[in-house]
C-alpha positions as CSV (number, residue, x, y, z in Angstrom):
1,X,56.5,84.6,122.5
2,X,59.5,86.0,120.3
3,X,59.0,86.3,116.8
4,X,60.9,83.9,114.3
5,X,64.2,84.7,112.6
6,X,64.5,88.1,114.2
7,X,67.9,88.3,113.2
8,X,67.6,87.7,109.5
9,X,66.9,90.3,106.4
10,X,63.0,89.9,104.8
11,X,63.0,90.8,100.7
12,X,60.5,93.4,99.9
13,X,57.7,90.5,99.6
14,X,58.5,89.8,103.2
15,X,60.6,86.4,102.8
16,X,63.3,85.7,105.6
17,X,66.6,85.6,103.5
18,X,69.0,83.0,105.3
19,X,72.5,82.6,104.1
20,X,73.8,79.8,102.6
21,X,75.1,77.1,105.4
22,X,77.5,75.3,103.3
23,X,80.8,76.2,105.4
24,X,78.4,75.0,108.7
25,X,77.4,72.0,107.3
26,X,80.6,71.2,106.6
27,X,82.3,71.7,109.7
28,X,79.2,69.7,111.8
29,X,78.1,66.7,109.0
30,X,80.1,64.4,107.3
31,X,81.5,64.7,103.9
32,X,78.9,62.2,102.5
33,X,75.8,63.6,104.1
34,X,76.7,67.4,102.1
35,X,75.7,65.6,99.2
36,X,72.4,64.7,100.2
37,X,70.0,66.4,97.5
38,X,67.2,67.8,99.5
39,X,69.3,69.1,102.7
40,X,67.2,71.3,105.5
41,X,68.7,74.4,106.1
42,X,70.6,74.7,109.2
43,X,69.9,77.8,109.8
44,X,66.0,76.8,109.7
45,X,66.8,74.0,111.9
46,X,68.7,76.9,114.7
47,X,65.4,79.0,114.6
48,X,62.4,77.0,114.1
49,X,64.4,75.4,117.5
50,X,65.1,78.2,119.1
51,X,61.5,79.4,118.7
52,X,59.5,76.9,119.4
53,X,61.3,74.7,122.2
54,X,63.3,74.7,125.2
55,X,66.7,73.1,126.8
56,X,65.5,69.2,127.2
57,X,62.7,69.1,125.1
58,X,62.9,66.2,122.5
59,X,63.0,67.4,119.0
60,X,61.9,64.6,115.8
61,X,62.7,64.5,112.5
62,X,60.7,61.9,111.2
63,X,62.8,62.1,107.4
64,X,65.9,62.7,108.9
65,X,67.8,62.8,105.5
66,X,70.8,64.2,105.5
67,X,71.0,65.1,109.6
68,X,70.4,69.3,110.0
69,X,68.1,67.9,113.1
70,X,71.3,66.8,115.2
71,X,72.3,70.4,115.4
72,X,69.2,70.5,118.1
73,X,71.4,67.7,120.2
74,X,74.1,70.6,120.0
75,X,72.0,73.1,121.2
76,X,70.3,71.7,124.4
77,X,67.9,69.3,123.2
78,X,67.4,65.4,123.2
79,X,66.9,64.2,119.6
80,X,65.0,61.8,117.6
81,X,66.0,60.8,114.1
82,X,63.8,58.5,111.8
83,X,65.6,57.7,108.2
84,X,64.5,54.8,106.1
85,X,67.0,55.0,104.0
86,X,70.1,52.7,104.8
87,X,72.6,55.0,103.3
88,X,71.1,58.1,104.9
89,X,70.9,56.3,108.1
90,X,74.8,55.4,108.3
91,X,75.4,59.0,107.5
92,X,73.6,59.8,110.8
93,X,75.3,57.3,112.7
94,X,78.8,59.3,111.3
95,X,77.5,62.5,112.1
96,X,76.1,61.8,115.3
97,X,80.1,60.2,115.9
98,X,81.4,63.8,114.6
99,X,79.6,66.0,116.7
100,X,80.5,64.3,120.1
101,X,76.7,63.3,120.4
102,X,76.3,60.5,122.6
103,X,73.4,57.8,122.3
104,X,71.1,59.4,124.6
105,X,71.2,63.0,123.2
106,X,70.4,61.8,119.7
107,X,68.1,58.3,118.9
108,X,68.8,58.0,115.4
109,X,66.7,55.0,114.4
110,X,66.2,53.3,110.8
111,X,62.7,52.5,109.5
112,X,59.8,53.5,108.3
113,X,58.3,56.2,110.1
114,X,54.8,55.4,109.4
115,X,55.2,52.2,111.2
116,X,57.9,53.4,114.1
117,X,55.7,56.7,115.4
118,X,54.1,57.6,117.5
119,X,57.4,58.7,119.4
120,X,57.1,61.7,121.9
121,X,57.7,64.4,121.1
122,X,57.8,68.4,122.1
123,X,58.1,69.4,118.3
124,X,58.4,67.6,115.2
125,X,60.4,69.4,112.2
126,X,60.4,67.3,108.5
127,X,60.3,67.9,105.0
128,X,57.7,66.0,102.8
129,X,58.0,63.6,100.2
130,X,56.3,64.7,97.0
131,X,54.3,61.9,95.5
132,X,54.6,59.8,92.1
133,X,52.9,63.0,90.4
134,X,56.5,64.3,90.3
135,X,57.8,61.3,88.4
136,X,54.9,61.4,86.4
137,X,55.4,64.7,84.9
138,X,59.6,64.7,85.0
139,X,59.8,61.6,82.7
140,X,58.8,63.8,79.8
141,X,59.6,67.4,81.3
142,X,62.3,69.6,81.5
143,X,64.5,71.8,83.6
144,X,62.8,71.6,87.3
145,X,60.9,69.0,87.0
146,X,63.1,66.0,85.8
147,X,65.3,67.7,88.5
148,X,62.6,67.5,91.6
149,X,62.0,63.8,90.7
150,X,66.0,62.8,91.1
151,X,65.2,64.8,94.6
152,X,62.2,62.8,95.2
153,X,63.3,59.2,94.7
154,X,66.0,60.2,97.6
155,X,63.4,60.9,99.6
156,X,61.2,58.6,101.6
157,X,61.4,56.2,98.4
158,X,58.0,54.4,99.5
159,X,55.9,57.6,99.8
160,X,57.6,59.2,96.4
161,X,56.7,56.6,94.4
162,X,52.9,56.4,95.5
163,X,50.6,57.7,93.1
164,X,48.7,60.7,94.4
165,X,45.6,59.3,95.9
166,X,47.2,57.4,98.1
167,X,50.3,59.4,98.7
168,X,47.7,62.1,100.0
169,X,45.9,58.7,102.3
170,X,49.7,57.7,103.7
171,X,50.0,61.5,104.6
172,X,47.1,62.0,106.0
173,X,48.5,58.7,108.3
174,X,51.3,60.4,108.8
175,X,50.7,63.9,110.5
176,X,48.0,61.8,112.3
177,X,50.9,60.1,114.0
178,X,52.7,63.0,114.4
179,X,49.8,64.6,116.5
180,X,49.8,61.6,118.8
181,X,53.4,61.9,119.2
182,X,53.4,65.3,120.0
183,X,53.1,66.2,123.8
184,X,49.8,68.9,124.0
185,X,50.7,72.2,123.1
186,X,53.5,70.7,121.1
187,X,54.6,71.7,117.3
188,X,54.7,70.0,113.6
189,X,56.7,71.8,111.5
190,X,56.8,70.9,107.6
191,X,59.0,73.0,105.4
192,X,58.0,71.9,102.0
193,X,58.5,74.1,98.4
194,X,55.8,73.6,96.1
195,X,57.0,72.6,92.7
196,X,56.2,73.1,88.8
197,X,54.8,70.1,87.3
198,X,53.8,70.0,83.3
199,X,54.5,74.0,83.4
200,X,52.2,74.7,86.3
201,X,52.6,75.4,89.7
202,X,51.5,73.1,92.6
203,X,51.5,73.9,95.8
204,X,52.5,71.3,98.2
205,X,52.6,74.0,100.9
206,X,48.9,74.0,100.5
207,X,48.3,70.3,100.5
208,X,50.7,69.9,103.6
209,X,48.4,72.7,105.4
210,X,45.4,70.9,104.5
211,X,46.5,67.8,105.5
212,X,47.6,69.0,108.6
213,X,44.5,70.8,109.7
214,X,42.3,67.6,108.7
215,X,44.5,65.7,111.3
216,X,44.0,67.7,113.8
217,X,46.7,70.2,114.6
218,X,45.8,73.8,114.8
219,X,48.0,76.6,112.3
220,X,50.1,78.6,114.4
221,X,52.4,80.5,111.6
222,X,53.5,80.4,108.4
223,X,56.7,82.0,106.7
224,X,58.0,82.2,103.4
225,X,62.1,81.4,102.9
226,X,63.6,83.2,99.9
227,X,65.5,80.7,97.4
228,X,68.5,82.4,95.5
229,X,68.1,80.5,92.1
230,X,70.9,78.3,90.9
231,X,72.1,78.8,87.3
232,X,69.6,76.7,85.8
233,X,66.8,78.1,87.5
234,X,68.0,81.7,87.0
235,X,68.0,80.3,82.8
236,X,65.1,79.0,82.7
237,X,63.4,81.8,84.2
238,X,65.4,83.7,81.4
239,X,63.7,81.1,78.7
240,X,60.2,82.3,80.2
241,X,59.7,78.8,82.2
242,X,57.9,79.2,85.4
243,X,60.0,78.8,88.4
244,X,59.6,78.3,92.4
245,X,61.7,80.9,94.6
246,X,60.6,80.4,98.0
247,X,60.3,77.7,100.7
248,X,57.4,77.5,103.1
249,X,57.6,77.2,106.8
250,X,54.0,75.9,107.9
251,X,53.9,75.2,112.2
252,X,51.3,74.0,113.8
253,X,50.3,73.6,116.8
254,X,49.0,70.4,119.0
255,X,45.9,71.9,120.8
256,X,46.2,71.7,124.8
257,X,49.6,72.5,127.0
């Protein structure tokens, strides 16, 4: 097996460094969609499916959000797009429209995705939710954190407003759907930041991992994106607030194939 993102730089801490996909997204997703607050990168999207996948395989995004997933239809593979928002979802629908995808190379369905999986699938890629602790700590923070709750409540609205016990219990349902989706041998990627909540650091990567191990699928890799910090991150950091520059990669594996 290749390695993953052999073509991309690593910063001395050993963090792939992607460029920015703005110009891509632009030409492939509608205009609305760019918008989208908590957008996958596309250049995550190329590699995680050239790595892990080949021509045919079905690829899921169970949080399809703002649509990076349909660049798999453009490369090869059959898609499967879960969005329960119903502005998200009509953004699909456009995309789907503007890349020439036809029905069959991308299912772009609207619902819950606790209640429409299992789906197969060869690989599953998604971003988390983060849970009601977000909201929690935003409505009196500052800086990130009333940011990452205007993120949140775009995301998977049901799940982000949970409290934490049971946003950690609707988890746990939810990668254990994914591993019955997922064909033996098959992957479950989450790319997930962790965040800074009352001016400490929690790491969601680590919950995700947890979570994911508990329901059965075996860790395969784990990579580390380098963020380049916008203006008010870069500020902050400048004001002595702690500050999150990196993105996890976490893939694991379904055991069998």
């Amino acid at each position: 097996m290749s390695s993953f993102a052999p073509g991309y730089p690593r910063d001395e801490q050993g963090r792939i460094v992607f460029p920015k996909d703005y110009r891509w997204r632009k030409e492939l997703i509608v205009k609305e969609a760019t918008h989208h607050p908590a957008k996958n990168s596309l250049y995550i999207y190329q590699e995680l499916v050239n790595y892990l996948t080949q021509p045919g395989d079905t690829v899921m995004d169970i949080m399809a959000g703002s649509g990076s997933v349909l660049l798999a239809a453009k490369m090869g593979r059959r898609v499967v797009a879960i969005e329960l928002a119903l502005d998200f979802y009509g953004w699909l629908l456009q995309s789907r429209d503007k890349m020439g995808l036809t029905d069959e190379q991308a299912i772009i369905l609207q619902g819950d995705c606790r209640k429409l999986l299992p789906l197969q699938a060869s690989c599953i890629i998604f971003s988390p939710p983060y849970g009601n602790v977000i909201k929690e700590a935003s409505a009196r923070g500052s800086g990130e954190e009333r940011g990452v709750w205007q993120i949140a409540s775009y995301m998977e609205s049901d799940l982000a407003r949970l409290n934490d016990f049971l946003y950690k219990e609707n988890m746990a349902k939810v990668y254990k759907l994914c591993k019955v989706s997922l064909l033996p041998g098959g992957y479950c990627c989450a790319i997930i930041r962790d965040r800074i909540v009352k001016g400490q650091k929690v790491e969601f990567s680590y919950r995700a991992a947890q979570a994911m191990s508990a329901a059965g699928l075996e860790p395969h890799e784990w990579h580390k994106r380098k963020i380049n910090p916008s203006s008010r991150a870069a500020y902050n950091r400048q004001q002595g607030y702690l500050q999150v520059d990196e993105e996890h990669i976490l893939i694991f594996r379904k055991p069998g194939g």
